[in-house]
N, C-alpha and C positions, 0 to 999 in steps of 0.2 A: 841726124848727125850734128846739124849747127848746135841745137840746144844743150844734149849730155855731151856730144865731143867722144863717151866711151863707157864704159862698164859705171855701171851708178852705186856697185856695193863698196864701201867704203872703204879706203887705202887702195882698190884694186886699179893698173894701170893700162889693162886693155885696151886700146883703143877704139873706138866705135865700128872701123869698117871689118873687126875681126869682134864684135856684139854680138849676138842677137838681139830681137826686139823682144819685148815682156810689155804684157799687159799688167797693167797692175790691178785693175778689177778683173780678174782672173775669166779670163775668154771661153777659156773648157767649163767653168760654174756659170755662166749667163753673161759675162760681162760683156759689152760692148767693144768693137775696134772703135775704141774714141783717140784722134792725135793727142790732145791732152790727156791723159793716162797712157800713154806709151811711152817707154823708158828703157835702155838698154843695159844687157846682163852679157856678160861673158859667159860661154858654156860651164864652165864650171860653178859662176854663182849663180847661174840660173837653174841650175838642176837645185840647189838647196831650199828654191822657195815651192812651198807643200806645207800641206796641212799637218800643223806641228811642229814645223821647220822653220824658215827665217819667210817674214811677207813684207811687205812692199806696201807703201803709201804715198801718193803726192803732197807737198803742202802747200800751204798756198803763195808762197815766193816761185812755183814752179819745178824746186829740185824735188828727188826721190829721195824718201827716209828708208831707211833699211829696218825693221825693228825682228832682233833675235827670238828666237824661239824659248819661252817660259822656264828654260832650264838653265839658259845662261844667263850670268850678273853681266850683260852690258848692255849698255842704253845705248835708244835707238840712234843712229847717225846716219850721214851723206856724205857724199865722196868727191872730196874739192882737189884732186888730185889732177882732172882735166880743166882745173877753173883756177888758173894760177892768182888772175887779176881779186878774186875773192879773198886771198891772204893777205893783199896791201891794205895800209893802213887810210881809212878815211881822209881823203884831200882836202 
């Protein structure tokens, strides 16, 4: 919870203690329970990641990238919605 704070798909404002957890090297295909690939989805965005559907990536600053499924026009993003301190401007 310290790190996402709550749901990692972008705009969304769920909060962490109503998440689930998501692997993002996908657990059911082979992936690993590693804490660094662990990232949390609100029931709702987490039913959309599937094959063909929306998947999930870390980078390497630590947030989840969202990237949409090949049929929709929007690039991929992350959800700064529980990371307020990330919108102010350089000190």
């Amino acid at each position: 919870h310290a790190t996402d704070r709550g749901c990692t798909a972008p705009g969304c404002s769920m909060p962490g203690y109503l998440a689930e957890v998501h692997h993002v090297d996908e657990w059911a295909h082979g992936g690993h329970t590693n804490i660094d690939k662990l990232t949390f989805a609100c029931p709702a965005h987490h039913r959309l990641i599937k094959p063909g559907g929306w998947t999930t990536r870390k980078r390497k600053d630590g947030t989840t990238e969202w990237l949409p499924p090949p049929h929709l026009p929007i690039k991929p993003a992350t959800n700064t919605y529980h990371h307020p301190e990330k919108m102010l401007p350089p000190q």
